[in-house]
Phi, psi and omega in degrees: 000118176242355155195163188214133177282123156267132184270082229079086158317009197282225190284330206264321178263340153259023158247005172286310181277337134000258151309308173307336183295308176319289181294004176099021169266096193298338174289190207268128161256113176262150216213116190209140212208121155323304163304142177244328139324296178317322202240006163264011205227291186310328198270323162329297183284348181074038169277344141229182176238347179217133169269137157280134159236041164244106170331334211242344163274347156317276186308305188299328184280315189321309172323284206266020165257155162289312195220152201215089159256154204258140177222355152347167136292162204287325175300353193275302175313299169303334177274354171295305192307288180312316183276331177287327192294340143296355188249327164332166164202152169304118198135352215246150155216153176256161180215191169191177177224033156300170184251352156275153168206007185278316169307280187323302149350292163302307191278352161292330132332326166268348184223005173222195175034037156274224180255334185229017164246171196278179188257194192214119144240118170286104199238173170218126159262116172284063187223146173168186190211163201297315176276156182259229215002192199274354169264018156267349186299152156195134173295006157251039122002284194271344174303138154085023200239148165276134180237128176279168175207150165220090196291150153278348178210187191288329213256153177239146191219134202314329181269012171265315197292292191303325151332272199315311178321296196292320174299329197271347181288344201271352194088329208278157159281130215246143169195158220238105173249135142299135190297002186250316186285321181314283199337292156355283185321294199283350167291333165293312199251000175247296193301353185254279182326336174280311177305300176303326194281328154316296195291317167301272215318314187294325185304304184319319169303316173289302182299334180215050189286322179273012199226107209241006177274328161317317157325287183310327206261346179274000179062200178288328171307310175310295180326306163289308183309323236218326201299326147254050180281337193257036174257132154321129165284025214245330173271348151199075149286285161347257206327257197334339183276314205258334172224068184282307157352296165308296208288257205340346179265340199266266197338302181305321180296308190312323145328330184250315183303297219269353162284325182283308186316321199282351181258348165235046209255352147240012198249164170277332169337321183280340157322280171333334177263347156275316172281312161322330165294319176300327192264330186296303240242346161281329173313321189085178150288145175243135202257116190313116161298129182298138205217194183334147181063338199083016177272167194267137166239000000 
C-alpha cells in the first residue's frame, strides 16, 4: 500500500491516519473533508500529507489509491459508495467506520466485489469521544479498542489481508460480525447507552435547567450518567435512521425494565434487579482469543 484516501477528516479519520503514522506507515496519506477547517486541522497535525480540496479531486486521488476509507456519517458513506464504485477498477479496496452496517453492507453487494469492480470490506472501529473532529484525533484512539469488519463474501484479498494487518498494528482487536447481527449488538451496547443517556440530561434540562444546586450536588453519577448527552445530534442522526429498528426494540425492552422496576420500588423484586445488574457487571469483559486474520472469535 502506497497511498490511502481518507474520506472525512473527523475525529475518526484523522486518528486513522494517525495511527498509520505511529505504526510505520510511509506512504501518502491523502485527506478530504466537508470542513475546510477539519482538514487544515488534520494536515497541521499530520494526519494527512496532501489535501483534496475538492470533491471531485477527492474522487480523482481515490482513483489512484490502493486503499479509500470512508469515515463520513453513515448517509455520506452510502452516497460515497455510489460515486466511486464506478471510477474504481479491480485491485482497489474501500473500507469504512461506519457505526451501522447492514445498508452499507447490502449496498455494497451491489456495486462492489465483482470480477470487475474494486472490493468493500465494511468495518467499524469501537473508539470514539462524546465530541468529533479532527482537533480530537490521537493515534492511540484504537488501542485496546474492537475494530469490527462484516466482510460480504468469502474471499479475502491480499490487500484486505494487509488492511487488517495495519488495524491490528493499531492495538485493536479485530473480529468478523454479520451485518445484522453487528447492528443488533451495537444497538445494545453503543445507540441505547446514547440515547438513555440523551433522554436523562434533556429531562434534567426541562426540570433543573435554572437550578443550579442540582449541578452541585450531583456529582460523579450525574457526570457519567449524562456524559453522553454532550454527543452532537449531528453524529447521530445516521446512526438512527440506518438502524432505527434495533435500537427501537432495545428502547421498548428498556422501557418495560424501568416500568416493572418503578412498580416494585417497594416489593424484594427490586433486590432481584440489583443482583442481576450486580452479575452482569462483575462478570466483565473477557478477552476474546484470536482467530483467522486475527479477528476475535
Amino acid at each position: 500500500m502506497e497511498r490511502i484516501s481518507v474520506i472525512g477528516t473527523g475525529l475518526i479519520g484523522a486518528s486513522v491516519g494517525l495511527a498509520l503514522r505511529a505504526a510505520g506507515f510511509n506512504g501518502e496519506i491523502v485527506g478530504w473533508n466537508r470542513s475546510t477547517e477539519g482538514l487544515e486541522t488534520a494536515f497541521a497535525m499530520g494526519a494527512v500529507n496532501r489535501k483534496a480540496e475538492t470533491r471531485e479531486d477527492a474522487m480523482a486521488l481515490c482513483e489512484q489509491s490502493q486503499i479509500i476509507f470512508l469515515a463520513t456519517p453513515v448517509l455520506a458513506i452510502l452516497d460515497w459508495m455510489q460515486q466511486l464504485a464506478p471510477r474504481l477498477k479491480p485491485g482497489q479496496l474501500v473500507t469504512d467506520g461506519g457505526s451501522t452496517k447492514l445498508e452499507i453492507s447490502e449496498l455494497a453487494k451491489k456495486l462492489y466485489n465483482q470480477k470487475d469492480t474494486a472490493r468493500f470490506l465494511p468495518g467499524h472501529p469501537m473508539a470514539g469521544k462524546e465530541s468529533g473532529g479532527a482537533a480530537l484525533a490521537e493515534a492511540e484512539l484504537f488501542r485496546n479498542a474492537v475494530w469490527l469488519f462484516t466482510p460480504c463474501d468469502e474471499e479475502t484479498t491480499p490487500l484486505e489481508t494487509e488492511w487488517r494487518a495495519w488495524v491490528a498494528k493499531f492495538g485493536s482487536r479485530v473480529m468478523d460480525l454479520e451485518a445484522a447481527r453487528h447492528d443488533e449488538l451495537c444497538a445494545w451496547v453503543s445507540h441505547l447507552p446514547q440515547m438513555l443517556s440523551t433522554a436523562l440530561a434533556a429531562v434534567l434540562e426541562d426540570s433543573f435547567a435554572d437550578t443550579q444546586e442540582l449541578r452541585a450536588i450531583g456529582g460523579r453519577a450525574l457526570r457519567e450518567t449524562t456524559r453522553l448527552g454532550a454527543s452532537p445530534y449531528s453524529m447521530w442522526r445516521d446512526i438512527a435512521a440506518s438502524n432505527a429498528e434495533p435500537i427501537a426494540k432495545t428502547l421498548s425492552a428498556l422501557e418495560q425494565r424501568l416500568a416493572h422496576i418503578r412498580e416494585n420500588l417497594r416489593t424484594p423484586e427490586l433486590r432481584e434487579e440489583f443482583e442481576k445488574a450486580n452479575r452482569f457487571r462483575s462478570t466483565g469483559p473477557e478477552t476474546p482469543a484470536a482467530g483467522k486474520h486475527g479477528e476475535v472469535k
